[in-house]
N, C-alpha and C positions, 0 to 999 in steps of 0.2 A: 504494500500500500504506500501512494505518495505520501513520506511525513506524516505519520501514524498520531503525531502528536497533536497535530493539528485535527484529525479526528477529531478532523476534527474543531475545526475555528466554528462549530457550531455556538461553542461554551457551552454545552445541552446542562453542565453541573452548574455552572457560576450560582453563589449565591443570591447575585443582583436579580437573575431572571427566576428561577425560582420566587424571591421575595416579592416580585412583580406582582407571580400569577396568582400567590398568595392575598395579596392585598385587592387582586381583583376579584377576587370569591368573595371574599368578607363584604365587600361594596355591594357588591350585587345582591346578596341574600339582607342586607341594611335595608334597599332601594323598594324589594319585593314585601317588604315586612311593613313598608311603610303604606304603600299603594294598600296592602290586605286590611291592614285595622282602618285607614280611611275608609278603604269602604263600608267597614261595619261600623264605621261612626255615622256614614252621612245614610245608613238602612236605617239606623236608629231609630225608636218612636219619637225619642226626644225631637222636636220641632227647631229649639232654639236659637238661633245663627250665631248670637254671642260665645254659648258653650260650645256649639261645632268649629267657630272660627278660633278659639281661643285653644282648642282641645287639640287642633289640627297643629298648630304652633308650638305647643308644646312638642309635639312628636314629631315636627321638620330635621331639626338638628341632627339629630343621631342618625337619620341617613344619608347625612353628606359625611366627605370625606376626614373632614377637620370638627368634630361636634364642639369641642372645648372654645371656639374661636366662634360659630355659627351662629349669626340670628338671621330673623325674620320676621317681615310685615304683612300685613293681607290690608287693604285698601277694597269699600265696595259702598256705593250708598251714603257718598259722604263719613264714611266713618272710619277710623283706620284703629288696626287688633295690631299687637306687635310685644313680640320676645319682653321681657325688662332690659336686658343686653343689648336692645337695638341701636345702632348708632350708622349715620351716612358713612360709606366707606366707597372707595374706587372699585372693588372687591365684588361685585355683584351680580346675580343672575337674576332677571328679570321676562315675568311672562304677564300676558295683560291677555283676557278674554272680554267680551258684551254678554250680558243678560238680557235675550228677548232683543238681542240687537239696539240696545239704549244704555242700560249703565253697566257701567266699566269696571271692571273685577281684575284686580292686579295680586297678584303675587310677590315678595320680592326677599330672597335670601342673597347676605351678605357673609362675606369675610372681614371680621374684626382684626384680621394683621394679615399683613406683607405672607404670600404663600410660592413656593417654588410653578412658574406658570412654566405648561405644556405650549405647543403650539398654539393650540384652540382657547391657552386661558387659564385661569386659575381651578375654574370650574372642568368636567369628564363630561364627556358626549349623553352619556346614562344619565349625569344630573339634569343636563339642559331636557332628555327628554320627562326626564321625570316629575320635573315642575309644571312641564305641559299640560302632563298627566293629571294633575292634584287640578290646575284648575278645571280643567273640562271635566273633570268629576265633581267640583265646588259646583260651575253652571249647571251641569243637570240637575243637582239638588236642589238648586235653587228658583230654578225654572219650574220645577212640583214636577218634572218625570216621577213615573212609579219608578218602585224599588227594581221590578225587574227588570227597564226600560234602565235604570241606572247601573244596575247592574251588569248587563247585555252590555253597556256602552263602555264597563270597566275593563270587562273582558278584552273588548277589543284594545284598548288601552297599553295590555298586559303585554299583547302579545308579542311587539319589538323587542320585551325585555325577556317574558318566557317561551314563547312557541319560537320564535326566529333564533334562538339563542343556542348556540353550539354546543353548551356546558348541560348536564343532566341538573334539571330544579325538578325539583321535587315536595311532598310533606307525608307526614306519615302520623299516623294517628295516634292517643295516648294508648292503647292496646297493642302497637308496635305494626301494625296497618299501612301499606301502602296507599293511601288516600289520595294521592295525585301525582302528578309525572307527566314531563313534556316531549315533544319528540325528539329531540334530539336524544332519547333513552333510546328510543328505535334505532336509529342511525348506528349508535355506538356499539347496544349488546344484539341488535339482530333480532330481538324480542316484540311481540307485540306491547301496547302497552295495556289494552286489555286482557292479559294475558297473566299480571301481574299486579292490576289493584286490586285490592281489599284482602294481598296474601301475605303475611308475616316478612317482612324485607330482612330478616337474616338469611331466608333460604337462597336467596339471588346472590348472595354472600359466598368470598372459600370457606370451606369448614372451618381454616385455620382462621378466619378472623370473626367467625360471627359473635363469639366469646367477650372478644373485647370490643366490637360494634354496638351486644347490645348493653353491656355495661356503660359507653359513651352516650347512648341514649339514654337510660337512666339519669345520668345529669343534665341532661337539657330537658328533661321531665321535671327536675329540682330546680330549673329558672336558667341555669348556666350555659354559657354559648361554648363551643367545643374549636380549639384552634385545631386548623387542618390537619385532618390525618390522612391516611393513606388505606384503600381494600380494596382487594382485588372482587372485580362483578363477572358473574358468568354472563358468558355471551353464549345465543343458539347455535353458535358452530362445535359446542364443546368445548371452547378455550375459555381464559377469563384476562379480560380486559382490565389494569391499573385505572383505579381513578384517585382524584387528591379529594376531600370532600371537607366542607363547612358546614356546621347545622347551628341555628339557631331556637330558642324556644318559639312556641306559636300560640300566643297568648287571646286567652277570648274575656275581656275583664280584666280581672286579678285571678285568674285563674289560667297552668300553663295546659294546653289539652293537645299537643299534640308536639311535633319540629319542622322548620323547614330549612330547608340547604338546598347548596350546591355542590355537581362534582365535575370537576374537569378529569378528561379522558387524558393522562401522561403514558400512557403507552408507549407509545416510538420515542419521548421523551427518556424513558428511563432505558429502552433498551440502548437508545443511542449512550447513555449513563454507564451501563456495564459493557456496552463495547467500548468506549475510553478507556476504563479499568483493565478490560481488556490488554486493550492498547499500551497500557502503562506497564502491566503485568509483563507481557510478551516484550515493551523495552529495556525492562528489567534484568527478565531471563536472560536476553539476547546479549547485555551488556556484561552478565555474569558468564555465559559463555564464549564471550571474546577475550576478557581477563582471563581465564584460564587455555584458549587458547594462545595466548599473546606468552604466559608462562611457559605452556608444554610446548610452543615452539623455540625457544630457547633450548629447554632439555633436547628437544630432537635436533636443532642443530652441532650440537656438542656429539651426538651418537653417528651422524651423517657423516661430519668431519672426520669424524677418530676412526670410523669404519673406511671414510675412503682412503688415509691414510693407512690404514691395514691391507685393504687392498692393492695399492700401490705396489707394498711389496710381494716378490717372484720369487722369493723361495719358503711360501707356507704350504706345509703338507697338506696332500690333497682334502680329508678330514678336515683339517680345521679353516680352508678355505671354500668347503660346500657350508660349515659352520657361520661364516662370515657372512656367505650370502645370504642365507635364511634369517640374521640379523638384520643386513640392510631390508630386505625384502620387509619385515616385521616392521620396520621404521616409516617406509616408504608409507603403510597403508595406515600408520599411527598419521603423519604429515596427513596422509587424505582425510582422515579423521577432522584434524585440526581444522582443515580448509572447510569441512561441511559444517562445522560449528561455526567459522565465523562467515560462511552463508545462510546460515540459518539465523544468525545477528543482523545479518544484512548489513556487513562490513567485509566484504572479499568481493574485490573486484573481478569482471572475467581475464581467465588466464584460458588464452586456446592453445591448440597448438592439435599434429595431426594424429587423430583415433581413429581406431578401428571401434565403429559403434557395438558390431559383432559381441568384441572380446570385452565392452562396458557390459554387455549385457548378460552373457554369462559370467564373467568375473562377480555379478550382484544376484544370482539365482542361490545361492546357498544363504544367504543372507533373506533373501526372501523367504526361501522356505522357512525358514522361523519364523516370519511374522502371523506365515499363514495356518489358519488352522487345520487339523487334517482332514477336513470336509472338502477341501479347495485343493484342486489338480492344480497343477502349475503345468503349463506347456511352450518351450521356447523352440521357435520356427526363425532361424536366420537365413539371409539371400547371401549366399556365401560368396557372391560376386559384387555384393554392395562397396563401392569404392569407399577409400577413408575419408572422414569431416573435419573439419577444423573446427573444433568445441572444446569446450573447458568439459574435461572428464568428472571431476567432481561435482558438478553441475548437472551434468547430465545423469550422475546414479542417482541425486536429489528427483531431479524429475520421473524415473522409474519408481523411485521408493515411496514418492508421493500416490504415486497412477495408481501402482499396487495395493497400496494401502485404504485408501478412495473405494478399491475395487473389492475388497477383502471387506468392509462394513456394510457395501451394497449387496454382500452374499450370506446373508447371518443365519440359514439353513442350509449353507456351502453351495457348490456349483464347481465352474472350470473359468479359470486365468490364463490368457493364450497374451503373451509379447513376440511381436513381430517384429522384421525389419527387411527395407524392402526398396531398391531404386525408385524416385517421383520425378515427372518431366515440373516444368513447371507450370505455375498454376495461372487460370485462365488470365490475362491482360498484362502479363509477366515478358516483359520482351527485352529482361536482361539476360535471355539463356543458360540462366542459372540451374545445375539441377539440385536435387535434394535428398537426404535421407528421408524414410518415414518408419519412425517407429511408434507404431500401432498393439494400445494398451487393451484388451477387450476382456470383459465379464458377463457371464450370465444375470447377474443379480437381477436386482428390484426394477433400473431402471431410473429414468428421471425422468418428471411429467414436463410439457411442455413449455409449460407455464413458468417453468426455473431455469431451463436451459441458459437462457440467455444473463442471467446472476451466478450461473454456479464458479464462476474466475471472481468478484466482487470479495476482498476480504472480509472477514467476519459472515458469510453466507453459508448458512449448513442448515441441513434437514434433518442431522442430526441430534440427538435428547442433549438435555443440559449436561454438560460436563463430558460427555462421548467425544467432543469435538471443537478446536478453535474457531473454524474458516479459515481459513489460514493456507490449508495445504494447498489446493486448487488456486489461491490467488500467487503462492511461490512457483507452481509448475508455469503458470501463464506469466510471471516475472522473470525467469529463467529464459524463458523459451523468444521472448521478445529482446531479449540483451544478445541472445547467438541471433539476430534478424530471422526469425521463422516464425512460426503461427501454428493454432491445432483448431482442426475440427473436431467437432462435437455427434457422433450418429448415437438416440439413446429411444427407445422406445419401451414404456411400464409396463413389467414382469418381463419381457424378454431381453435386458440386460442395457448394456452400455458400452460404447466404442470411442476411446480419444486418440486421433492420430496427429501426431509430434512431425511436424516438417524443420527439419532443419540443413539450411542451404549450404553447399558442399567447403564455402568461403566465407570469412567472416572478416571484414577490417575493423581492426580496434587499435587502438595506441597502446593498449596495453603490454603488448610485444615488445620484448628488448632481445638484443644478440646477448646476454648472458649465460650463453652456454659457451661448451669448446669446440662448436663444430666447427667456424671459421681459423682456430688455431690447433697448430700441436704443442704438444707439450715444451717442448724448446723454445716455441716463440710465448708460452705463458711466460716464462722467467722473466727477471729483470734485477735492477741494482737500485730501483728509485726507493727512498723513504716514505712512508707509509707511518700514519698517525690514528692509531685505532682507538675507540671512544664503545666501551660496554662495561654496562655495571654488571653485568653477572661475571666474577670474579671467575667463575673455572672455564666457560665460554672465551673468556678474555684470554686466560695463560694457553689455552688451546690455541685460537687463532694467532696469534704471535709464532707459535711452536710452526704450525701450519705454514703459515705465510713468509717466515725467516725458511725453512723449508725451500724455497723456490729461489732464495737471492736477496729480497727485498730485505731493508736496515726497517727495524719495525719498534716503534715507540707503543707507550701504550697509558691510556687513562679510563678510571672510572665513573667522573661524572663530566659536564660540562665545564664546569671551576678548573678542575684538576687539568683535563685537557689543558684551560688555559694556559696553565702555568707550565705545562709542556711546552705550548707554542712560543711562551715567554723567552723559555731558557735556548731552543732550539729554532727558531724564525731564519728562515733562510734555507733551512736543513730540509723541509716537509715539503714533499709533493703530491701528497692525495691524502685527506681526512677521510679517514671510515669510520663511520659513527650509527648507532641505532639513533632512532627517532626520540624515543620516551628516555628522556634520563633525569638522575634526580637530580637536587639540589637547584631548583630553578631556571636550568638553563637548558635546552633541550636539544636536541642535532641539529632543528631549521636553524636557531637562532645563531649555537656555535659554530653552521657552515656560513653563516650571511654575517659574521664578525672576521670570522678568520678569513673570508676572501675580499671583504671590504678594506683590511690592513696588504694582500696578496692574491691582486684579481687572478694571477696564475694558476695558483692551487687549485686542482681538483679535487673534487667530495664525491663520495659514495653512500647514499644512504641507505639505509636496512630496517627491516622492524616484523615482529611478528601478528603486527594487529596491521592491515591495510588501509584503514580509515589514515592511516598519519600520511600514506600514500595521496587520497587524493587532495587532502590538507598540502603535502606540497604543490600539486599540479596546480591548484586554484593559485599560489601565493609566488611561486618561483617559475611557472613556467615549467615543461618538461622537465626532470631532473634523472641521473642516473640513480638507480635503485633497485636492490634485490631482494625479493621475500625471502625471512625465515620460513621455515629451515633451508637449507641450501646445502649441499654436497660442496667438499673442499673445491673440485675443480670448475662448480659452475661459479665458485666465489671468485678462483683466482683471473677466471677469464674476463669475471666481471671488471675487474680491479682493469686488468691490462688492455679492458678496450675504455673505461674510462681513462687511463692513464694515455690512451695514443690517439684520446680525442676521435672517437668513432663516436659516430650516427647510434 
């Protein structure tokens, strides 16, 4: 995935947004609680306009946003009602209706202080409609419409705030009754909504939370409002849908008879939540598996060196030179190790060079076979005439062991695993004449519906149960396979299995290629007499190389951090013609820094850099332009030739 961390510039966790939608529940269930008791003020027998306009006033404030700060006027008839708090303020929202098309019926709530203004104002879109609201319910009253005729006209009133509304509103009755419900309950759980009034609303609940659902209602039956919580609601498909919910009491008098709330639907909210976590987890890992291999390849260039220096020599008995080789051999597939660890960190860059796809593919069948269960044939079919690729070998077992594995979950009452490989011309509108390998993964299994085909490369996508699975592996085979310039199709049809075919083109250009091996020298032209300034903290790594490289001719200094160095170059300037230095060293100063000091005092001197983690790799390309550089581990002779074609100024 691009920048996993970014995962991410959604901020789906940030506190701010979160607090937002918090504060926008609470309003909302304020706004609706205010609109319900006016109506059962203005149903009232009571006739009296002083007690309805005074009563109404009282209970303004508390559903705007700032209650502590909020008054309000009503103006009708020559007469004007108002807060005791009242006072003119800039602050204001203001709605004016006619009665009977003649006198003039105003409303008018203010802010008593300076308040943080939105675009639109100090005032929310909801309060501007909500004051609308209050009057055209003041004018019917007043007008003598019946109750029902007032009522009818409330309803419609409502509905910008409850029927058009995204968020589930709701109320539930003191016998714990679902008494009413808007559509947007539809939209979210699939439910009808007659389906579910007058039915105890824990059942629509996970089991695991009706417990403490209905114990939070219990206290808003005691008067008390409930800060947002969190329950998960079945939906008709069989899943259960996240909601965040607010509830209020639902007051008829002085008496509490029922609640009313809202809930917003955080679903994709929260999954996007634990994919970040996700995210963080897997940068985690990735970073603990780089550190360890950035370690273990230090130890393995110490066993690479000392082996090829055993090697070297022509009079070991036969015995202990088949011994030798079954060591380096041991080392070599340790190194492949290390390489898939810091692919799988997503810190190793591609290294191609020319494979036999063939011999990747059975060299990784014994390997597979343990992954697989013994339900699962394994069957390998190679075109023993398939030319060689230019690929990073490590890479490409990564994308086998992904395929297989993919293919091994979609078989969970077994089946048969057939890997191919097989000549491809190229492909239709391709008219660089390129051809390509194709190594084709195929399973019996389940299959994949259609409907996914086209997400199953998307990181974090899987069809698999929680914890069976990251999404992950699918989005590395398709990350892979795009860095060698190829592509896979997808053939998958449910219950009859699944088919991914791997193109990869016969040539790959990348900068990542250096002449650091010995094929363009022999061994006599490695030698030489220049001074060499070696820079490694790992002290036995360090006395090896020295051993090594004095070995061939070269006068060989040596330090173990950055400082130290200097004080080499101090005593000895003039003497040194190539720093070789790893990347990461301690004490503050690190290989970029002390090659961009020591060639700033001696633009002559050549540098060699090295390291066993590759991110310091592309940290130099970005900062220095190309640079010469060899990955740990390394074999004594692909070191020394490195050295001797930095040294003679070679491409």
């Amino acid at each position: 995935m691009k920048d996993k961390k970014r995962l991410l510039s959604l901020d789906v966790g940030s506190d701010q947004g979160s607090s937002e939608a918090l504060h926008h529940l609470r309003e909302r269930v304020k706004e609706l609680n205010l609109l319900h008791q006016t109506a059962r003020l203005l149903l009232d027998d009571n006739p009296d306009i002083d007690f309805r306009f005074n009563r109404l006033l009282d209970m303004i404030p508390s559903a705007f946003q700032y209650p502590g700060i909020t008054a309000a006027r009503i103006q009708y008839a020559g007469m004007t009602y108002s807060t005791r708090n009242f006072n003119d303020s800039p602050h204001k929202l203001l709605n004016e209706v006619k009665v009977y098309n003649e006198e003039k019926l105003t409303i008018e709530v203010v802010y008593l202080d300076d308040r943080p203004e939105a675009d639109e104002g100090p005032f929310l879109k909801e309060e501007r409609t909500l004051l609308h609201s209050l009057s055209e319910m003041l004018k019917l009253s007043l007008e003598g419409k019946s109750a029902q005729t007032a009522l009818e006209r409330t309803k419609n009133m409502y509905r910008s705030l409850v029927e058009d509304a995204r968020d589930v509103i709701f109320s539930i009755s003191a016998e714990g009754n679902l008494a009413s419900l808007n559509p947007a309950f539809e939209s979210i759980t699939g439910w009808s909504i007659h389906e579910w009034l007058g039915r105890p609303f824990p059942e629509i609940l996970h089991p695991e939370d009706r417990d403490r659902a209905w114990s939070l209602f219990k206290r808003v039956l005691q008067g008390h409002s409930i800060d947002p919580f969190v329950m998960r609601l079945a939906g008709e498909d069989g899943g259960y849908r996240i909601l965040e919910f607010t509830a209020t009491p639902h007051h008829e008098g002085s008496s509490v008879t029922g609640a009313l709330g809202v809930g917003r639907d955080i679903t994709e909210r929260r999954q996007l939540e634990d994919n970040l976590r996700q995210a963080q987890k897997m940068e985690s890992i990735g970073q603990l598996a780089a550190g360890i291999a950035h370690d273990f390849n230090n130890i393995l260039t110490v066993n690479q060196v000392n082996l090829s220096m055993i090697q070297d020599r022509k009079d070991l008995p036969w015995d202990v030179s088949q011994c030798i080789s079954e060591i380096a051999l041991a080392t070599d597939r340790a190194a492949k190790l290390t390489r898939q660890l810091l692919v799988f960190s997503r810190k190793q860059e591609l290294r191609p060079e020319r494979i036999d796809l063939n011999k990747v593919v059975r060299d990784i069948t014994h390997l597979l076979r343990r992954i697989l269960r013994e339900n699962i044939s394994l069957s390998i079919e190679c075109d023993e005439a398939l030319p060689k690729i230019k690929a990073d070998s490590g890479m490409i077992e990564q994308v086998i062991m992904n395929l297989a594995i993919n293919a091994r979950d979609a078989m969970p009452e077994g089946g048969s695993l057939v890997i191919r490989t097989e000549s491809a011309s190229p492909r239709s509108g391709d008219v660089s004449g390129t051809n390509y390998a194709c190594l084709t993964v195929s399973d019996s299994g389940t299959g994949i519906p259609d409907e996914y085909i086209q997400n199953i490369f998307d990181p974090f996508f899987t069809r698999k149960g929680k914890g069976d699975g990251t999404g992950l592996g699918l989005a590395m085979v398709d990350s892979i396979v795009k860095q060698h310039s190829g592509w896979i199709d997808v053939e998958s049809e449910e219950g009859k299995g699944s088919s991914f075919k791997v193109f990869i083109p016969n040539e790959v250009k990348t900068n990542a290629e250096k002449k650091t091996t010995s094929e363009s020298y022999d061994s006599q032209r490695l030698k030489g007499d220049e001074t060499i300034l070696i820079v490694e903290d790992d002290s036995e790594l360090l006395r090896l190389l020295k051993l090594m490289i004095s070995r061939y001719g070269y006068r060989v200094f040596t330090a173990e951090s950055g400082m130290e160095a200097m004080d080499v170059w101090r005593e000895h300037r003039g003497e040194i013609d190539l720093l070789f230095t790893d990347i990461l060293m301690p004490e503050g100063v690190d290989g970029f820094e002390l090659g961009a000091r020591l060639q700033q005092e001696d633009p002559e001197l050549k540098v060699l850099f090295t390291s066993g983690y590759s991110r310091e790799k592309t940290r130099a390309m970005e900062t220095a332009g190309e640079v010469p550089f060899i990955q740990k581990p390394y074999k004594s002779v692909e070191l020394i030739s490195a050295i001797r074609f930095c040294l003679d100024g070679e491409p």
